[in-house]
DRENTOR-507157 format. One record per residue (C-alpha): residue number from 0; x, y, z negated. Coordinates in nm, 4 decimals. Layout:
{NUM {X Y Z}}
...
//
This chain:
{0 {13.0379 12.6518 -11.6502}}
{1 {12.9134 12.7738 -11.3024}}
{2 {13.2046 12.6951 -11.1493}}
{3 {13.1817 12.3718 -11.3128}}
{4 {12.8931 12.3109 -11.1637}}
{5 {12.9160 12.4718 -10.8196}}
{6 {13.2321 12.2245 -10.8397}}
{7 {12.9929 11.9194 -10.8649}}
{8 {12.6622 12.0384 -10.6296}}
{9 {12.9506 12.0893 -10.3217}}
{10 {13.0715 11.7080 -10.4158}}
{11 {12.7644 11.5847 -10.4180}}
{12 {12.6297 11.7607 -10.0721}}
{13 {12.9164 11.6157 -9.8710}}
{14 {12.8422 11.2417 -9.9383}}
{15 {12.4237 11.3413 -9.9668}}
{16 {12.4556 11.4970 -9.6052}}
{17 {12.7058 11.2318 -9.4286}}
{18 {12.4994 10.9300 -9.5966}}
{19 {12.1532 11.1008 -9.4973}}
{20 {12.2851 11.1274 -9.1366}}
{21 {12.3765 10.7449 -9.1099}}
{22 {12.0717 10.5687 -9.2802}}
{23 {11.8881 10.7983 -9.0163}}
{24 {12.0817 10.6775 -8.7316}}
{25 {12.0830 10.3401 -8.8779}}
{26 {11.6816 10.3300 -8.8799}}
{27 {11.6062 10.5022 -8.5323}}
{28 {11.9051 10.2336 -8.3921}}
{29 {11.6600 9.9909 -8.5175}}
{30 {11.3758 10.0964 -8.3699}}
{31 {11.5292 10.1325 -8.0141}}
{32 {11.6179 9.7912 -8.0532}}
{33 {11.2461 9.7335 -8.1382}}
{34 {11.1338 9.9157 -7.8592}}
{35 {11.4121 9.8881 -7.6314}}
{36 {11.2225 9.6574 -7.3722}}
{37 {10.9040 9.8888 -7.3696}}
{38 {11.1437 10.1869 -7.2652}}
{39 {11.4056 10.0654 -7.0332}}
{40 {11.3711 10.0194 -6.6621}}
{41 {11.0767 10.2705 -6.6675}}
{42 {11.2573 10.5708 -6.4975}}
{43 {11.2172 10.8281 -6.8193}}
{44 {11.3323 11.1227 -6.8288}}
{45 {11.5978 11.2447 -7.0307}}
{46 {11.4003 11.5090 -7.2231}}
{47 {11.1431 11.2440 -7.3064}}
{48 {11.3529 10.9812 -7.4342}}
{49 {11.5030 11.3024 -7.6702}}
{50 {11.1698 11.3768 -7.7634}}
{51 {11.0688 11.0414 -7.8418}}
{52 {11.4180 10.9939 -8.0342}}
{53 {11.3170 11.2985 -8.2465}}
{54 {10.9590 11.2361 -8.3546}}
{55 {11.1053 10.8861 -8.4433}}
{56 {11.3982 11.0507 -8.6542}}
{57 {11.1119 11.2649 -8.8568}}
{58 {10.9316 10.9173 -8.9387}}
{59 {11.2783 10.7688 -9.0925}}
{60 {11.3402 11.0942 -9.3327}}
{61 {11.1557 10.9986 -9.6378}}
{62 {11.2802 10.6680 -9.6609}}
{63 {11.6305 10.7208 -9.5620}}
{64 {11.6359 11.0691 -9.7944}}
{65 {11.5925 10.8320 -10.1661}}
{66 {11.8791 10.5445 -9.9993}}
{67 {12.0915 10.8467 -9.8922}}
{68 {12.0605 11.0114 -10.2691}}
{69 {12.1086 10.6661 -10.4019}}
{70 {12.4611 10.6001 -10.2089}}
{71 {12.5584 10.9657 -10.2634}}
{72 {12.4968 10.9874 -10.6043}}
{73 {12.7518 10.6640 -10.6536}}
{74 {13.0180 10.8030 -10.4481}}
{75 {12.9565 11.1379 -10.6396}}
{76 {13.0172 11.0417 -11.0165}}
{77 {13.2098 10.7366 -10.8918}}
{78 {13.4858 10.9834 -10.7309}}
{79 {13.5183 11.2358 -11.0350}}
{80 {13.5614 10.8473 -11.2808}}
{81 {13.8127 10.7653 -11.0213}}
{82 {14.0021 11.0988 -11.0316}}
{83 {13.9944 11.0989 -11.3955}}
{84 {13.7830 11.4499 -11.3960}}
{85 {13.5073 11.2970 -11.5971}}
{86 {13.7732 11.2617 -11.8895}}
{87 {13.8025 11.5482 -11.9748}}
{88 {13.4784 11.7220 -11.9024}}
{89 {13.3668 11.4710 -12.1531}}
{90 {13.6770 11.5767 -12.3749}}
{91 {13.5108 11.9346 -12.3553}}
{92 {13.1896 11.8336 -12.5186}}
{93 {12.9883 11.7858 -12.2472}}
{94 {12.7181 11.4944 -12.2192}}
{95 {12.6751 11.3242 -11.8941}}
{96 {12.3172 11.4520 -11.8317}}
{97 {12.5224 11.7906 -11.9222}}
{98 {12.7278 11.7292 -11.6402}}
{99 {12.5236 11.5969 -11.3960}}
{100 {12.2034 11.8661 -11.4651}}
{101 {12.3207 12.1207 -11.0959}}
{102 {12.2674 11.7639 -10.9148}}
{103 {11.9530 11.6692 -11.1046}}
{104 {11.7765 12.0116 -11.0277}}
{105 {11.9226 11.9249 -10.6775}}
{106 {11.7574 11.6065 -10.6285}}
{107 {11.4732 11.7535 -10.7707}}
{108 {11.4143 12.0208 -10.4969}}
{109 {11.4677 11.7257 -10.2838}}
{110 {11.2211 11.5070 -10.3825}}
{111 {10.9795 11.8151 -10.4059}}
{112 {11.0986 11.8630 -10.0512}}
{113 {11.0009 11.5074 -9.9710}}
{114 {10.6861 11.5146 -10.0310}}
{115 {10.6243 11.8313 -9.9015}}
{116 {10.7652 11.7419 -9.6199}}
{117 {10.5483 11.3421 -9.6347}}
{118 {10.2271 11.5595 -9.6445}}
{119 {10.2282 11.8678 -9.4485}}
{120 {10.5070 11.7674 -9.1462}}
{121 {10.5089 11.4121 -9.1282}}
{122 {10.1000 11.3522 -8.9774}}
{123 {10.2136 11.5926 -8.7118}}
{124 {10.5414 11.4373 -8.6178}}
{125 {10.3549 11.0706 -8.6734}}
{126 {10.0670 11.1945 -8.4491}}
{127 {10.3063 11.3189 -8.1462}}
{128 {10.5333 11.0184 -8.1975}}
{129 {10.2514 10.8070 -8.2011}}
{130 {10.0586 10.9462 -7.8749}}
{131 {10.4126 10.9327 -7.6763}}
{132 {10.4999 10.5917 -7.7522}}
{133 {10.1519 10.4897 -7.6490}}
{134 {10.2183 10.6592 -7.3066}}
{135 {10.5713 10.5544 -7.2483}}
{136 {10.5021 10.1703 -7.3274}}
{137 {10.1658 10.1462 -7.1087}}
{138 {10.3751 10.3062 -6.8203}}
{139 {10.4842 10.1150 -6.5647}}
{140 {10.8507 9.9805 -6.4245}}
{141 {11.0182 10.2439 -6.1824}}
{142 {11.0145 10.1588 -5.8174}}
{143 {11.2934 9.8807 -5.8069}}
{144 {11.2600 9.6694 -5.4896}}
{145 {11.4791 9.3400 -5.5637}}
{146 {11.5380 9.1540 -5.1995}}
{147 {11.2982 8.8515 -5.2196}}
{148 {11.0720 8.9110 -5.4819}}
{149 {10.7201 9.0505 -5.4610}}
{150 {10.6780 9.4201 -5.5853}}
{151 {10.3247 9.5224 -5.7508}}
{152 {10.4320 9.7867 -5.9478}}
{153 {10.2042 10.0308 -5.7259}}
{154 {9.8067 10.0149 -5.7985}}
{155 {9.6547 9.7975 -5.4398}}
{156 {10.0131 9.6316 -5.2983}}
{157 {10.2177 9.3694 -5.3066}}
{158 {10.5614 9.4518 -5.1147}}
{159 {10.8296 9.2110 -5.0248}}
{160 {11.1368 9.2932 -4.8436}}
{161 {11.4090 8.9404 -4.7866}}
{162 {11.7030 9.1732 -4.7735}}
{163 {11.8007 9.4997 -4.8500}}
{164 {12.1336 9.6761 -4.7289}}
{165 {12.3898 9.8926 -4.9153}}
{166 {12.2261 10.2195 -4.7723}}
{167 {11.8955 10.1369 -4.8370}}
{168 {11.7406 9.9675 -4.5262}}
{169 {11.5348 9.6636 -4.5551}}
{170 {11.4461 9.3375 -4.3062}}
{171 {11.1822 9.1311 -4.3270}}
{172 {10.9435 9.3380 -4.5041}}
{173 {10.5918 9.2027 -4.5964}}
{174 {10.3315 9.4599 -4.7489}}
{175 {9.9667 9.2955 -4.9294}}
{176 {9.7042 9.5840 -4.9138}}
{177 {9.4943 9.4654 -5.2252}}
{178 {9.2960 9.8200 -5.2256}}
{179 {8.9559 9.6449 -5.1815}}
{180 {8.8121 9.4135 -5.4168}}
{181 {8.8084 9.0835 -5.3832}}
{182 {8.9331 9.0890 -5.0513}}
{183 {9.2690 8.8731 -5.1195}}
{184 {9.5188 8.8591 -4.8649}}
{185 {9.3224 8.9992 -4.5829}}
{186 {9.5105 9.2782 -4.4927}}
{187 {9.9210 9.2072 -4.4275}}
{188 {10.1724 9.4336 -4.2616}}
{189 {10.4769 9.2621 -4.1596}}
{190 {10.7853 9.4608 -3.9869}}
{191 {11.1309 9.3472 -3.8988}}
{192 {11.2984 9.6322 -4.0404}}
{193 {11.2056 9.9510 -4.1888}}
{194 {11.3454 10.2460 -4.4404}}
{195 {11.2189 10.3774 -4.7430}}
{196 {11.2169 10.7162 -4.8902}}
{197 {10.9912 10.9428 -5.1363}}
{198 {10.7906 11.2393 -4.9787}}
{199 {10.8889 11.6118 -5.0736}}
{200 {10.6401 11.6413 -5.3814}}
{201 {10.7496 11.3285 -5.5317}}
{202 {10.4128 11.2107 -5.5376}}
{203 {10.3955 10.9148 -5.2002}}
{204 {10.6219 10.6479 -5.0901}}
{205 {10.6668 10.6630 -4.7782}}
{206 {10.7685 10.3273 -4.5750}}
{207 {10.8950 10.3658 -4.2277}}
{208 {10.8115 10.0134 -4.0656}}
{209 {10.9615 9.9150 -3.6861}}
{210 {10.8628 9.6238 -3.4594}}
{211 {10.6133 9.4993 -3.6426}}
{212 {10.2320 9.3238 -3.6569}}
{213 {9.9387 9.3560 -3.8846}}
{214 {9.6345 9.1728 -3.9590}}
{215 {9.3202 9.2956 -4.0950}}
{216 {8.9750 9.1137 -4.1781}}
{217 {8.7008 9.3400 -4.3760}}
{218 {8.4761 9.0697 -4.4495}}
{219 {8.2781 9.0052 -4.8351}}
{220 {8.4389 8.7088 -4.9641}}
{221 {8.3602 8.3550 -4.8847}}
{222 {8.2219 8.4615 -4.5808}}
{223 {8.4869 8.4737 -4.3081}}
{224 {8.2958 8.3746 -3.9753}}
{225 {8.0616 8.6608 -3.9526}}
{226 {8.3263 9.0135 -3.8838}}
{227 {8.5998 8.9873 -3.6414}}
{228 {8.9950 8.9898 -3.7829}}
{229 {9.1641 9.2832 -3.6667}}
{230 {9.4859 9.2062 -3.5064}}
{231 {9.7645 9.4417 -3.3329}}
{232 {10.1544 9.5417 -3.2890}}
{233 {10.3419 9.8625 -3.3145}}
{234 {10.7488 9.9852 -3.2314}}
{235 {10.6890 10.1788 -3.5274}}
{236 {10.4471 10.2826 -3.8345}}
{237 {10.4832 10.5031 -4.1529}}
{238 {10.2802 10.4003 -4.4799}}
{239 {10.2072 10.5823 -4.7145}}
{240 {10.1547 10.5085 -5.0547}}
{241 {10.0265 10.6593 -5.3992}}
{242 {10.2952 10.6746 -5.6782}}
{243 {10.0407 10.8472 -5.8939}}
{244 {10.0605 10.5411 -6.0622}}
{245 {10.3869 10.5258 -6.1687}}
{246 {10.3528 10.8358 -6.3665}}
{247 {10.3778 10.9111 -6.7131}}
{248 {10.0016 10.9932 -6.8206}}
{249 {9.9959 11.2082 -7.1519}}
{250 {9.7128 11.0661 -7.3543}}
{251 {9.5018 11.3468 -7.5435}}
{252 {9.6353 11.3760 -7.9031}}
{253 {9.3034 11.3781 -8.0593}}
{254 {9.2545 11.0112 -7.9941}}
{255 {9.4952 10.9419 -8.2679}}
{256 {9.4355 11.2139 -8.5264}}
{257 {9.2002 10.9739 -8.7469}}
{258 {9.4730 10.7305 -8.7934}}
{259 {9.5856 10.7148 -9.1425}}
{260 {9.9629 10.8340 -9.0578}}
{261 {9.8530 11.1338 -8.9067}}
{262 {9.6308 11.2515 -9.2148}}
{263 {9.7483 11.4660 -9.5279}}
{264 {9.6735 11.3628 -9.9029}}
{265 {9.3402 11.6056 -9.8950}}
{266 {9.2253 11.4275 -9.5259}}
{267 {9.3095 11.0758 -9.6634}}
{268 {9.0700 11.0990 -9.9582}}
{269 {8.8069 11.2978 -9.7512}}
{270 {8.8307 10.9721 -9.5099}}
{271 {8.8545 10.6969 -9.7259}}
{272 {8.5653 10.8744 -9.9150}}
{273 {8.3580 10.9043 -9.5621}}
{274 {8.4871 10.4811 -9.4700}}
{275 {8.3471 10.3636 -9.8314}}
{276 {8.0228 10.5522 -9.7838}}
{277 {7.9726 10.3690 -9.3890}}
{278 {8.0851 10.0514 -9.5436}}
{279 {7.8117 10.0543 -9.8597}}
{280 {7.5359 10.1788 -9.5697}}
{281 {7.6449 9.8421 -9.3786}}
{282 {7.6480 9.6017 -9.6893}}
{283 {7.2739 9.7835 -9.7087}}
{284 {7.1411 9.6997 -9.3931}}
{285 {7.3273 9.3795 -9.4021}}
{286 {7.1528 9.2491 -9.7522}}
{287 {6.8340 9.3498 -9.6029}}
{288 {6.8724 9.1971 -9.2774}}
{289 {6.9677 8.8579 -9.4873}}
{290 {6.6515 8.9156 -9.7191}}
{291 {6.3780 8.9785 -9.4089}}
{292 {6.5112 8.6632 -9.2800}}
{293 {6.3762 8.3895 -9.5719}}
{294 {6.0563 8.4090 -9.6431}}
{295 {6.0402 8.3477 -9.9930}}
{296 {6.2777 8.6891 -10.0002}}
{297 {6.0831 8.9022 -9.7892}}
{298 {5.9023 9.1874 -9.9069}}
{299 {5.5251 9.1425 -9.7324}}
{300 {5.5429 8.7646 -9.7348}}
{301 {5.3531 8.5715 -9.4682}}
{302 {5.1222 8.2588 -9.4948}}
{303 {5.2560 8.0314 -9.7251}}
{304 {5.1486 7.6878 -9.8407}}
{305 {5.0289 7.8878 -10.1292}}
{306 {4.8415 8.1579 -10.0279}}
{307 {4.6100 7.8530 -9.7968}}
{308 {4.6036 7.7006 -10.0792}}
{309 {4.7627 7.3446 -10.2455}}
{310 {5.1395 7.2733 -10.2441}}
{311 {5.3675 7.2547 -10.0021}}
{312 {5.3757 6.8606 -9.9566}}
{313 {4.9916 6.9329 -9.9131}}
{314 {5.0965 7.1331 -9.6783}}
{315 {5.3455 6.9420 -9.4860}}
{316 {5.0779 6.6196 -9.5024}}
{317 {4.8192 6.8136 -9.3076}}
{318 {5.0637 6.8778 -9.0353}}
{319 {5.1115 6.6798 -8.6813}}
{320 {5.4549 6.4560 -8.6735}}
{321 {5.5048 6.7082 -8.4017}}
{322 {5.4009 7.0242 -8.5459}}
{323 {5.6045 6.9409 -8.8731}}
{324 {5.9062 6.8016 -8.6662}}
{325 {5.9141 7.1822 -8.5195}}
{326 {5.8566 7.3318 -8.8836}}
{327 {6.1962 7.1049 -8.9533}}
{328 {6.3750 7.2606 -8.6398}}
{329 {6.3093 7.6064 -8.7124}}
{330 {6.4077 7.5499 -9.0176}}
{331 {6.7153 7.4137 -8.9800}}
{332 {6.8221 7.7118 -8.6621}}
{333 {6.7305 7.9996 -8.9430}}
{334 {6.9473 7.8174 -9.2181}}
{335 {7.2618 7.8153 -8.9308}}
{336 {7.1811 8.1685 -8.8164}}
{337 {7.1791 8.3012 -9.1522}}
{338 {7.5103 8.0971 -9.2518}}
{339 {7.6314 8.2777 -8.8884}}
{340 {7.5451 8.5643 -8.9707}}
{341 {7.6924 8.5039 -9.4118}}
{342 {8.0252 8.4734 -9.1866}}
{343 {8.0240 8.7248 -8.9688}}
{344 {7.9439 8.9839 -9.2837}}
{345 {8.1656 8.8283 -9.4650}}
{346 {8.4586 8.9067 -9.1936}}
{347 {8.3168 9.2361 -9.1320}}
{348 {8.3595 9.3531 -9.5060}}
{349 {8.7190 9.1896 -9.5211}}
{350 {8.7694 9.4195 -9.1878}}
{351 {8.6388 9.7172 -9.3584}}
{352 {8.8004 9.6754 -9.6907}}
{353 {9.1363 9.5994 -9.5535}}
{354 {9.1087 9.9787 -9.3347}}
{355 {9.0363 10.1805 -9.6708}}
{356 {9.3219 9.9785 -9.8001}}
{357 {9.5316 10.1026 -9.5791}}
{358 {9.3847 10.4639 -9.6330}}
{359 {9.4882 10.4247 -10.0203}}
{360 {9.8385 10.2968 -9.9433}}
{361 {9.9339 10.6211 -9.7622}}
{362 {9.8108 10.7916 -10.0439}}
{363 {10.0203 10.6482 -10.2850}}
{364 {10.3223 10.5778 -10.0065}}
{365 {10.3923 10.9642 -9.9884}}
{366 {10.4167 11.0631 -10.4002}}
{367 {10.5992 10.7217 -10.4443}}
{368 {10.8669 10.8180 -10.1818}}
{369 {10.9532 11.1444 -10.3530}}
{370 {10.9292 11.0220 -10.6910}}
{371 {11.1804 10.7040 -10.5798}}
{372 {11.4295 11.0334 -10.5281}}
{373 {11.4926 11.0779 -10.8460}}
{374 {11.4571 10.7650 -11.0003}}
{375 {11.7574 10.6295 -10.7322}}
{376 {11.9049 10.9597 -10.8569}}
{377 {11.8928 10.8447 -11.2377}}
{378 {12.0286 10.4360 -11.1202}}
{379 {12.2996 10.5798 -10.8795}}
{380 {12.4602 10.8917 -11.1488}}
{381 {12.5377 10.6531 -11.3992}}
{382 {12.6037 10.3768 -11.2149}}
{383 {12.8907 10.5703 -11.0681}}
{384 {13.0224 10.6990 -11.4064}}
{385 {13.0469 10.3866 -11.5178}}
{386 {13.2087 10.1757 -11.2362}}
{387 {13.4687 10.4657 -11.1572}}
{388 {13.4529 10.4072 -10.8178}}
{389 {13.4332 10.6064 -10.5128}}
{390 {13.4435 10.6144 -10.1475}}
{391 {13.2478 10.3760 -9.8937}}
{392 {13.3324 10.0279 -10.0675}}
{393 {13.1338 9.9553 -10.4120}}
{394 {12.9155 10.1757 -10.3718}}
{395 {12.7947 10.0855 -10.1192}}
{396 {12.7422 9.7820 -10.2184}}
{397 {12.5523 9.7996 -10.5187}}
{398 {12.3285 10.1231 -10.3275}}
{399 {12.2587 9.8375 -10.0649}}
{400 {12.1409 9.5622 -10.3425}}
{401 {11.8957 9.8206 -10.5211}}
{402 {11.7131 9.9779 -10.2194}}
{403 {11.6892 9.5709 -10.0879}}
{404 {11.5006 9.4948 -10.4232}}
{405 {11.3248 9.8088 -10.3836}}
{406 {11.2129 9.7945 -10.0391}}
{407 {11.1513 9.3948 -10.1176}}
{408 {10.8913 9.4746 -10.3717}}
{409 {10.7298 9.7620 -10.2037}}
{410 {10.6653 9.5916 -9.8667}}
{411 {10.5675 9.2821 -10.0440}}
{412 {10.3045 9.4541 -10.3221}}
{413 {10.2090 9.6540 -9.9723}}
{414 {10.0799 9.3548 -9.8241}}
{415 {9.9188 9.2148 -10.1316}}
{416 {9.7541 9.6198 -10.1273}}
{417 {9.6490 9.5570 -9.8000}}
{418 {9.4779 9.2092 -9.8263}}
{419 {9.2605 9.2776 -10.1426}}
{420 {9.4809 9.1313 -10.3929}}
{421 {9.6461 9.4081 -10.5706}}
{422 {9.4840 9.7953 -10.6248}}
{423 {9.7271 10.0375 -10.4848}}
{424 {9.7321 10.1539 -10.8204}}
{425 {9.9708 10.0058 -10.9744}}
{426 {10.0315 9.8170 -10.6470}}
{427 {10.2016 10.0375 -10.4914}}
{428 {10.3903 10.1565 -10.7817}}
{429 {10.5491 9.8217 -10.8833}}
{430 {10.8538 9.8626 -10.6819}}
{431 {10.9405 10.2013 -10.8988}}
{432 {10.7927 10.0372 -11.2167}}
{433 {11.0548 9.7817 -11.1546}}
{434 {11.3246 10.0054 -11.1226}}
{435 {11.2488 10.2094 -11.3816}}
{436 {11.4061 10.0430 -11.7010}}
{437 {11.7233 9.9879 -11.5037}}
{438 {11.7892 10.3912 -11.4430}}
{439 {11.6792 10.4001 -11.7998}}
{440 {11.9339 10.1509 -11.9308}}
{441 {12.2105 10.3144 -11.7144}}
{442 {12.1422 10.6299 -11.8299}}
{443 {12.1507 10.4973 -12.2038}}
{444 {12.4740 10.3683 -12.1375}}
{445 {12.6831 10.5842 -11.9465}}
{446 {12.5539 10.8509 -12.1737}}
{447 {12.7063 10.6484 -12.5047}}
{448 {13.0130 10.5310 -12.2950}}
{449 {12.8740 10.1741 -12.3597}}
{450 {13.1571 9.9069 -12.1791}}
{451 {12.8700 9.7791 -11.9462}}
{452 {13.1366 9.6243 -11.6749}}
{453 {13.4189 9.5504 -11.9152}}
{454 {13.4873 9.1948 -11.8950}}
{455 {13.7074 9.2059 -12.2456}}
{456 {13.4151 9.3778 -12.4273}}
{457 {13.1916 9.0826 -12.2834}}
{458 {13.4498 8.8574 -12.4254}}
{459 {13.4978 8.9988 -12.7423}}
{460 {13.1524 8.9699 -12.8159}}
{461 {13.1411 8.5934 -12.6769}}
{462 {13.4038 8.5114 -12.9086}}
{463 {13.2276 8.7068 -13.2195}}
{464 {12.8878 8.4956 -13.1183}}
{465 {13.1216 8.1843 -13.1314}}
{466 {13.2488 8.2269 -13.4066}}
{467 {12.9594 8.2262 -13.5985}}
{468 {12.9012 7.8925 -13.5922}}
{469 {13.2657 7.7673 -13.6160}}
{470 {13.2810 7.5320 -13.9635}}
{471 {13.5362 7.6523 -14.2280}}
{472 {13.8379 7.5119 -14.3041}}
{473 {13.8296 7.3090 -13.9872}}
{474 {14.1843 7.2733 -14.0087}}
{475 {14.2485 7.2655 -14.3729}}
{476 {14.5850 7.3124 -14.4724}}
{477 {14.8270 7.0250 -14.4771}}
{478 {15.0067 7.1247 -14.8103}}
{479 {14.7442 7.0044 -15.1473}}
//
């Protein structure tokens, strides 16, 4: 029986670990193509990009690990069906969930491992990920000089050069010193020719400039007459200028650490505890901002047609046309600055609600991934002993049409988590409570070796069903 199944846990890990690899690969392909215009041109190096590639790749693992187990678990029971070593394993006495119990306590490990891995190593990878893709997409373009186009990839300048040779030299260069504000165009270097290189440290451009002129008028703007324009020529000139600029800047992590990717299961409820508490103490001050501004609501009420006694069209009769036209206008401004201000609390707690949402969906998002393990495990098992089918071809399809319903549902409850509509619990569970009866019924019948795909059975059944209401004696007998 150990052999038996050390037989079955080594054909399961060979599809588990080849599957795992390309759903990774598949998901971190997407997300260069997401990001690909945010990373290229930028001069990064190669160990970044790596770095970068392998935060991502820790993001993708718990949802490519329950697609992967899905797939594998297909190809798996599908294989030994196809082989005919099922037969006689069942022939022996042995139930499917007999058979397949080495994978099951397999999968289980995994899906321990999941979450384990969803709650302790995944805020950490999230929260470097995070704080590098920040810094690589707010870098700027590497120094790429195209012959007839303005440059102003460098902080201060604006650099044109008409043409540039094969080895580098340029013609007709025009440099815009924008250093001081709101100065314009009031300081130009122009050259004929010139060369450019980097300095030893990396850190200047430097821009060796021959037979050329320069202007230069320091002067606050709009007023032009009062300072003299400098003016003069030189054979040749070397600028320097600050690539400081161009650099990657490493943003401190602890800007990000609050986010709700970067939190565990004990830091998410600690912070959506701490978010509900501010929000209450803002609904507070809110209801008694609203309440000191009508009268008849506050608590140490002022003079009042009341309290001066008679009514209030007493009151209002006693009044000028112009003192009560004023009443009227004041009025009407506190009614529109209370329906202002209605609105703007009314986005405000939308605002706030919608961020603890998001607190309670990773909550729920990191036991729901694990648990999806083996619930794919107990859809894709069966579903391969009963289709007989392995290798990359059916299985893959029907593993592709149950993680699309399941990652339909999921995003789409998500969303209705998100915007007040749903709780995230059962929100967020709806996508496995969907799921569910079908890895029950699949289990049910691969277990009683039901004919679930068997057209004939289908048919024989059809016809039984028919029959039923087929009159007798429809074709009586021609012989009385």
């Amino acid at each position: 029986m150990k052999r038996l199944h050390l037989m079955i846990v080594r054909a399961f890990a060979g599809p588990l670990l080849i599957t795992f690899v390309i759903v990774l690969f598949i998901l971190v392909m997407q997300f260069l193509w997401k990001y690909v215009d945010d990373l290229m041109g930028k001069g990064l190096e190669w160990y970044l990009l790596l770095e970068l590639m392998m935060y991502a790749t820790a993001s993708f693992v718990p949802l490519a690990l329950p697609l992967a187990i899905l797939l594998s678990s297909i190809m798996t029971m599908g294989g030994l069906g196809e082989n005919m070593e099922l037969v006689p394993m069942r022939s022996a006495g042995l139930g499917l969930l007999r058979i397949i119990f080495p994978v099951m306590t397999v999968v289980g490990l995994l899906a321990l491992g999941s979450f384990y891995f969803s709650n302790n190593v995944l805020p950490v990878a999230n929260l470097k990920f995070h704080s590098l893709l920040w810094d690589v997409t707010r870098k700027k373009p590497a120094m790429n000089l195209q012959p007839g186009i303005f440059y102003n990839g460098i902080d201060g300048f604006s650099i044109r050069a008409m043409q540039k040779d094969e080895n580098g030299d340029l013609h007709d260069v025009l440099i815009y010193d924008h250093r001081a504000a709101f100065q314009g165009n009031r300081t130009v270097v122009r050259a004929e020719s010139g060369t450019m290189s980097r300095s030893t440290d990396g850190r200047f451009l430097l821009f060796t400039l021959k037979n050329g002129h320069f202007y230069d008028e320091h002067s606050p703007a709009g007023d032009r007459g009062t300072y003299p324009m400098m003016r003069g020529t030189f054979a040749e000139d070397e600028i320097r200028l600050d690539l400081s600029g161009l650099g990657l800047d490493r943003t401190d992590q602890e800007l990000f650490k609050d986010h709700y990717k970067m939190l565990t299961l004990g830091q998410l409820q600690l912070a959506e505890d701490s978010l509900r508490g501010q929000m209450n103490e803002r609904v507070l001050d809110q209801q008694k901002h609203l309440a000191n501004s009508l009268l008849i609501t506050r608590g140490q009420k002022g003079p009042s047609a009341l309290t001066m006694g008679g009514t209030t069209k007493q009151f209002e009769a006693a009044l000028e046309p112009d003192m009560r036209r004023n009443y009227y206008d004041v009025a009407m401004n506190m009614v529109r600055n209370n329906i202002n201000f209605i609105d703007r609390s009314a986005e405000e707690r939308r605002g706030r609600q919608e961020q603890i949402s998001k607190f309670r969906v990773e909550w729920h998002r990191k036991p729901m991934l694990a648990l999806a393990c083996l619930l794919f495990f107990f859809i894709g098992a069966p579903l391969g002993a009963i289709i007989r089918k392995g290798g990359m071809g059916l299985p893959v399809v029907f593993a592709i049409i149950f993680f699309l319903i399941f990652h339909i549902v999921s995003f789409s409850t998500e969303k209705l988590v998100i915007a007040g509509n749903l709780e995230p619990w059962p929100g967020m569970w709806i996508s496995t409570m969907v799921l569910l009866p079908v890895g029950v019924l699949l289990t049910w019948k691969a277990t009683t070796d039901s004919p679930l795909f068997d057209a004939d059975a289908y048919y024989r059944g059809w016809e039984r069903f028919r029959s039923l209401f087929r009159r007798r004696n429809a074709h009586p007998s021609a012989l009385q």
